[in-house]
VOVO-370398 format. One record per residue (C-alpha): residue number from 1; residue in one letter; x, y, z. Coordinates in steps of 0.02 Angstrom, whole numbers, plus 32768, in hexadecimal, padded with zeros to 4 digits. Layout:
N
<site><k>NUM</k><r>A</r><X>X</X><Y>Y</Y><Z>Z</Z></site>
...
//
This chain:
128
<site><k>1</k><r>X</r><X>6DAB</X><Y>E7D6</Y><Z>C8D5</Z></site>
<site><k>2</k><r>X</r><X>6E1A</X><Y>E76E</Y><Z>C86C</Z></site>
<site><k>3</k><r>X</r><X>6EA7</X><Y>E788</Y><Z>C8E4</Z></site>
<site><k>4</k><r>X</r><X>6E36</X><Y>E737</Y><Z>C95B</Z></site>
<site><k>5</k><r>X</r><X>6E11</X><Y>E69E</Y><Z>C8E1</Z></site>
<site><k>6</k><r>X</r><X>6ECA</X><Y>E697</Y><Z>C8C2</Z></site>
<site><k>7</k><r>X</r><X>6F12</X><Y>E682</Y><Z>C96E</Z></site>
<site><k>8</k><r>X</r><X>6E7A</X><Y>E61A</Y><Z>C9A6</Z></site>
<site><k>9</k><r>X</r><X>6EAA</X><Y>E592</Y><Z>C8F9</Z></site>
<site><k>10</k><r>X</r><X>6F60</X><Y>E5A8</Y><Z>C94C</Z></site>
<site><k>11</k><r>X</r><X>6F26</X><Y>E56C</Y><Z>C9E6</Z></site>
<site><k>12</k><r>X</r><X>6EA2</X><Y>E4DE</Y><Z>C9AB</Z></site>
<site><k>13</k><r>X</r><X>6F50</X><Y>E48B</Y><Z>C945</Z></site>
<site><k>14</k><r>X</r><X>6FBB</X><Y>E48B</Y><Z>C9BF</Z></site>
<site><k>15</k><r>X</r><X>6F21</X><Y>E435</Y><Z>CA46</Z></site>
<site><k>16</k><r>X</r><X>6EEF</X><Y>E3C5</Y><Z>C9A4</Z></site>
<site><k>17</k><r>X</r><X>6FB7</X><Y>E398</Y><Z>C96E</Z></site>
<site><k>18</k><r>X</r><X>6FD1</X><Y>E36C</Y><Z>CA19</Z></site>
<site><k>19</k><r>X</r><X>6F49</X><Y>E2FC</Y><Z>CA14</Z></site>
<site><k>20</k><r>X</r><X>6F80</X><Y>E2B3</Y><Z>C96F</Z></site>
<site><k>21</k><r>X</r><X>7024</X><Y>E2A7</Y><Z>C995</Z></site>
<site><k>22</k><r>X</r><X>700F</X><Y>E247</Y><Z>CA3A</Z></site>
<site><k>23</k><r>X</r><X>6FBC</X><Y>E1AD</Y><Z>C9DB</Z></site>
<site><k>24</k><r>X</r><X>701E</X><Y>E124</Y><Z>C98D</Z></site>
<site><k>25</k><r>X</r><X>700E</X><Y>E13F</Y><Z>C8B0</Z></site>
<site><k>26</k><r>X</r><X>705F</X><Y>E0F1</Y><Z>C82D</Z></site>
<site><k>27</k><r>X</r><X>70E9</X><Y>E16B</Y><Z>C7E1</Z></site>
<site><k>28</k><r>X</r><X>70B1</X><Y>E1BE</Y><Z>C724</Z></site>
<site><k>29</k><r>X</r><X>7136</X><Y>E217</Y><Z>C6C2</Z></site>
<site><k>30</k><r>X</r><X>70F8</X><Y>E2C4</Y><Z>C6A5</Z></site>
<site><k>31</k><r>X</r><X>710F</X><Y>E2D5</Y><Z>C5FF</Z></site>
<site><k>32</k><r>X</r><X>708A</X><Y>E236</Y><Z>C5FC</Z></site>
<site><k>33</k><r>X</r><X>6FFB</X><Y>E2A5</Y><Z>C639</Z></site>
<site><k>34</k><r>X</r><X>6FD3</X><Y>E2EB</Y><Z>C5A3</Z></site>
<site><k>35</k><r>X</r><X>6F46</X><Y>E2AA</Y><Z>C552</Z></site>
<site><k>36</k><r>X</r><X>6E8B</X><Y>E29A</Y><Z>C53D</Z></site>
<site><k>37</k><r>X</r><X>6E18</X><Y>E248</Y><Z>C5CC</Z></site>
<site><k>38</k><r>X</r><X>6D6C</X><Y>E219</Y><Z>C5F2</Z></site>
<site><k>39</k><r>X</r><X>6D34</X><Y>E246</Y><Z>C694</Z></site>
<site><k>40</k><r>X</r><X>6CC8</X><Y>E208</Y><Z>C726</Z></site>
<site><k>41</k><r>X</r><X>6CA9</X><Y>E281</Y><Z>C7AF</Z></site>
<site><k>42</k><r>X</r><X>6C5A</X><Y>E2A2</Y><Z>C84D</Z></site>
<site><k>43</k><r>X</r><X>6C23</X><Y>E34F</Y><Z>C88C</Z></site>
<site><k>44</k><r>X</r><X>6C2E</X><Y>E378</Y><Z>C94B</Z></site>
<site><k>45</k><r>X</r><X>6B75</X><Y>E35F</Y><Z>C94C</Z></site>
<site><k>46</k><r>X</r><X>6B92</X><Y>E29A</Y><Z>C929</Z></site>
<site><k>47</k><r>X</r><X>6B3E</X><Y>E2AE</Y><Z>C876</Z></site>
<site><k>48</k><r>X</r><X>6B9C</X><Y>E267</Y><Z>C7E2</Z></site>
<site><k>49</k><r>X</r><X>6BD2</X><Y>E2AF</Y><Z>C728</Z></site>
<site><k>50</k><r>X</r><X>6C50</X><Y>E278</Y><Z>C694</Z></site>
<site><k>51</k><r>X</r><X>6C82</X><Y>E2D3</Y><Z>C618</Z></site>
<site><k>52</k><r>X</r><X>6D49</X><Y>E2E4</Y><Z>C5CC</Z></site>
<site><k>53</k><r>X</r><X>6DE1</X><Y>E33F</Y><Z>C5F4</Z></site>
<site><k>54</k><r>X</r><X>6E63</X><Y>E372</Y><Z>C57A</Z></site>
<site><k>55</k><r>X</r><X>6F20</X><Y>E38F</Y><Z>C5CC</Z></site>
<site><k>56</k><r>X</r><X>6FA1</X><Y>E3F3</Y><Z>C56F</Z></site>
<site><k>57</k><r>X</r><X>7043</X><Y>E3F8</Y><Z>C592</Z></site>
<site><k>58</k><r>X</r><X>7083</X><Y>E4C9</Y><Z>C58B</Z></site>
<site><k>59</k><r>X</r><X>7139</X><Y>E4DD</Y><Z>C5C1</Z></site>
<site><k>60</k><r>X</r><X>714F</X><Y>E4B7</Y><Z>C672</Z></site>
<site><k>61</k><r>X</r><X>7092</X><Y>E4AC</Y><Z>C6A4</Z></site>
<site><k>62</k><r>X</r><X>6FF2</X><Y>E454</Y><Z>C646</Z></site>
<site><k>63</k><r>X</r><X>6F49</X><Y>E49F</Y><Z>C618</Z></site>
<site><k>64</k><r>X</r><X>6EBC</X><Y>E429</Y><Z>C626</Z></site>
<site><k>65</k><r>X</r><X>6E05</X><Y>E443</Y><Z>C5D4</Z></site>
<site><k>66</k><r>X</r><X>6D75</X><Y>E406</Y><Z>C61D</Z></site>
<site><k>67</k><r>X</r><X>6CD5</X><Y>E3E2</Y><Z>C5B8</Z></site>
<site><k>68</k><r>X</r><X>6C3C</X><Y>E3B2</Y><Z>C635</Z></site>
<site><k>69</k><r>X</r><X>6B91</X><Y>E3B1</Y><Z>C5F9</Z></site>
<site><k>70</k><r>X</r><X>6BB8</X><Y>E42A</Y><Z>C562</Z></site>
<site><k>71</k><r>X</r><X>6C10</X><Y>E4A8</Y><Z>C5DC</Z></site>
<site><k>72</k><r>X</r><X>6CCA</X><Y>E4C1</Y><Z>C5C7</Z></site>
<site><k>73</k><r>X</r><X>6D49</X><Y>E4F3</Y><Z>C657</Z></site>
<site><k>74</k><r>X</r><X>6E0F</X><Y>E509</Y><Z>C64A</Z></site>
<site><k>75</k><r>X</r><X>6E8F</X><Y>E4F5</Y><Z>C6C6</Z></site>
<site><k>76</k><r>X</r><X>6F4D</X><Y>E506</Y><Z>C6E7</Z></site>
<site><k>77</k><r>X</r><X>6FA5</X><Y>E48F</Y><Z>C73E</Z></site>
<site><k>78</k><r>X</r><X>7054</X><Y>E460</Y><Z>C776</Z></site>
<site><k>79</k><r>X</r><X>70A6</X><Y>E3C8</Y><Z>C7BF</Z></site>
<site><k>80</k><r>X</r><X>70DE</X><Y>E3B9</Y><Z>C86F</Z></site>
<site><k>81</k><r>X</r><X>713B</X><Y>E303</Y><Z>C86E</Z></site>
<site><k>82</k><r>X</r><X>70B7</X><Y>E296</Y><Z>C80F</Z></site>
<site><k>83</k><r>X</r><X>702B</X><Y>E2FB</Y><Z>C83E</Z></site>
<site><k>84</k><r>X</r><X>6FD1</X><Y>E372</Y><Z>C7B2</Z></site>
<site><k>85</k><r>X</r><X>6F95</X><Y>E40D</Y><Z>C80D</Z></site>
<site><k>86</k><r>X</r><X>6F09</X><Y>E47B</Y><Z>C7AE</Z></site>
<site><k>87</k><r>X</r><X>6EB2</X><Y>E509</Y><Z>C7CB</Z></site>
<site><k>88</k><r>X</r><X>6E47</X><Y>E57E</Y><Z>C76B</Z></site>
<site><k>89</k><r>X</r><X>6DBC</X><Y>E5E7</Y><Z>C756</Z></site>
<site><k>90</k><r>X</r><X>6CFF</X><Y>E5B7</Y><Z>C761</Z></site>
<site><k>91</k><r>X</r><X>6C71</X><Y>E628</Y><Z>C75E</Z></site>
<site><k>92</k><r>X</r><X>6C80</X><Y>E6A8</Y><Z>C7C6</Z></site>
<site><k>93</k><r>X</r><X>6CEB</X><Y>E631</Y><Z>C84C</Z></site>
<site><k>94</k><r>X</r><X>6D96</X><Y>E5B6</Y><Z>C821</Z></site>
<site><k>95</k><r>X</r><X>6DB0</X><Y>E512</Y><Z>C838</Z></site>
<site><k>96</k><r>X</r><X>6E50</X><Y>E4B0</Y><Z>C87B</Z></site>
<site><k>97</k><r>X</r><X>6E7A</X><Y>E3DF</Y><Z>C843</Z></site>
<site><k>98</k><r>X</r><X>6EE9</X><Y>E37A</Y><Z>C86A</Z></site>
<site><k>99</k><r>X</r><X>6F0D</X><Y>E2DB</Y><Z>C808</Z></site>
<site><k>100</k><r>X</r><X>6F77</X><Y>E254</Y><Z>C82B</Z></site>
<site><k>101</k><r>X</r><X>6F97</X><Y>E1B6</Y><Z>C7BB</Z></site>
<site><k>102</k><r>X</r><X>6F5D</X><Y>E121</Y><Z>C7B2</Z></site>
<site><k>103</k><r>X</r><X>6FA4</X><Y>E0AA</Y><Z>C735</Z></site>
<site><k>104</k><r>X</r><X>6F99</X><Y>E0FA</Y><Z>C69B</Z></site>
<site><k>105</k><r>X</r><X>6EF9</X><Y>E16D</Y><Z>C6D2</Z></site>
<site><k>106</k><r>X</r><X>6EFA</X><Y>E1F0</Y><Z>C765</Z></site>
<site><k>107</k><r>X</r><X>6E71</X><Y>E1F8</Y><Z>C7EF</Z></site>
<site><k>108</k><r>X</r><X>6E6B</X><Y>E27F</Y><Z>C87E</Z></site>
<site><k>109</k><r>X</r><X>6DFD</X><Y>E304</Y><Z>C8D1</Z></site>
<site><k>110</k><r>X</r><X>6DD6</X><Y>E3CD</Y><Z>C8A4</Z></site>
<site><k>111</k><r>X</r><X>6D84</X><Y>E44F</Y><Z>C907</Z></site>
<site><k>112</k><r>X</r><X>6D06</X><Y>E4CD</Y><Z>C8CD</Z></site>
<site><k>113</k><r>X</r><X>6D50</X><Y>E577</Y><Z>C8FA</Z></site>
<site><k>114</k><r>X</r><X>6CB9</X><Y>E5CB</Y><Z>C918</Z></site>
<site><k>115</k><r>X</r><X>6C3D</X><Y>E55C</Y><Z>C97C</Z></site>
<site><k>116</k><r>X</r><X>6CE8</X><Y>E4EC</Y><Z>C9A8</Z></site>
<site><k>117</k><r>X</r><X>6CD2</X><Y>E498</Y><Z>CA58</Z></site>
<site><k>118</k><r>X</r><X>6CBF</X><Y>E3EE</Y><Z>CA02</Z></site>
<site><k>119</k><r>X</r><X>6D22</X><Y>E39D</Y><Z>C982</Z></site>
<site><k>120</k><r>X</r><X>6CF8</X><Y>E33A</Y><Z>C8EE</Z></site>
<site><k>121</k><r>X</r><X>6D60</X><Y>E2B8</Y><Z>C886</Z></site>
<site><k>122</k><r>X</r><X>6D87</X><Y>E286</Y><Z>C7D9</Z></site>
<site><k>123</k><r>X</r><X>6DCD</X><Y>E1EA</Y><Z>C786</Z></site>
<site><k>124</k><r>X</r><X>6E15</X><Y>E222</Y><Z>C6D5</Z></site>
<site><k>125</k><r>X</r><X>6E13</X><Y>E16D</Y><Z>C675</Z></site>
<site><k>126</k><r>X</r><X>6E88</X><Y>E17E</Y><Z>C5C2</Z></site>
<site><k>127</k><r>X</r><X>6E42</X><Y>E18D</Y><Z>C526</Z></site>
<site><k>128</k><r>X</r><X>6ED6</X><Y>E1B4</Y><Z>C4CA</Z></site>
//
């Protein structure tokens, strides 16, 4: 089962970074991602949440923790150019993002790995 999840969050980056990577963003130094954000997101149903997401920087790849409504979810990601890839587990499903920058914030969309045939989007706005 998680071999499944695995090579279907494989799949959902590379569709998503190729999505990403195709639209015009203003460059962001790695190391600059790391921080705390408030967020403002959209499910694939259209309906709306905000919560904040924490990213760490761990070596060669960055965790980032999610706090929405009281729940918390964790993620790894990894840059491809000036894209931040993430994916972790969910429930009993994954989940796949892709964020690109924006100034000094980072917007982009995820995917939902379980019921994932629509995609959502954040924008992460800096808090510090």
């Amino acid at each position: 089962m998680f071999r499944n999840i695995f090579t279907s969050m494989a799949l959902a980056v590379t569709i998503l970074l190729g999505a990403i990577l195709a639209s015009p963003h203003l460059a962001m130094a790695q190391g600059a991602v790391t921080g705390t954000y408030s967020v403002a997101g959209t499910n694939p149903t259209g309906s709306h949440y905000a919560g904040t997401a924490v990213v760490e920087a761990t070596g060669d790849t960055y965790v980032v923790t999610w706090t929405v409504a009281g729940d918390t979810s964790v993620g790894r990601g990894v840059f491809l150019g000036t894209t931040l890839a993430v994916g972790g587990i969910l429930g009993k499903g994954g989940f796949v993002f892709a964020m690109s920058p924006k100034g000094a914030n980072l917007e982009g969309i995820w995917a939902d790995m379980e019921n994932g045939t629509k995609l959502g989007g954040e924008i992460w706005t800096r808090i510090k």
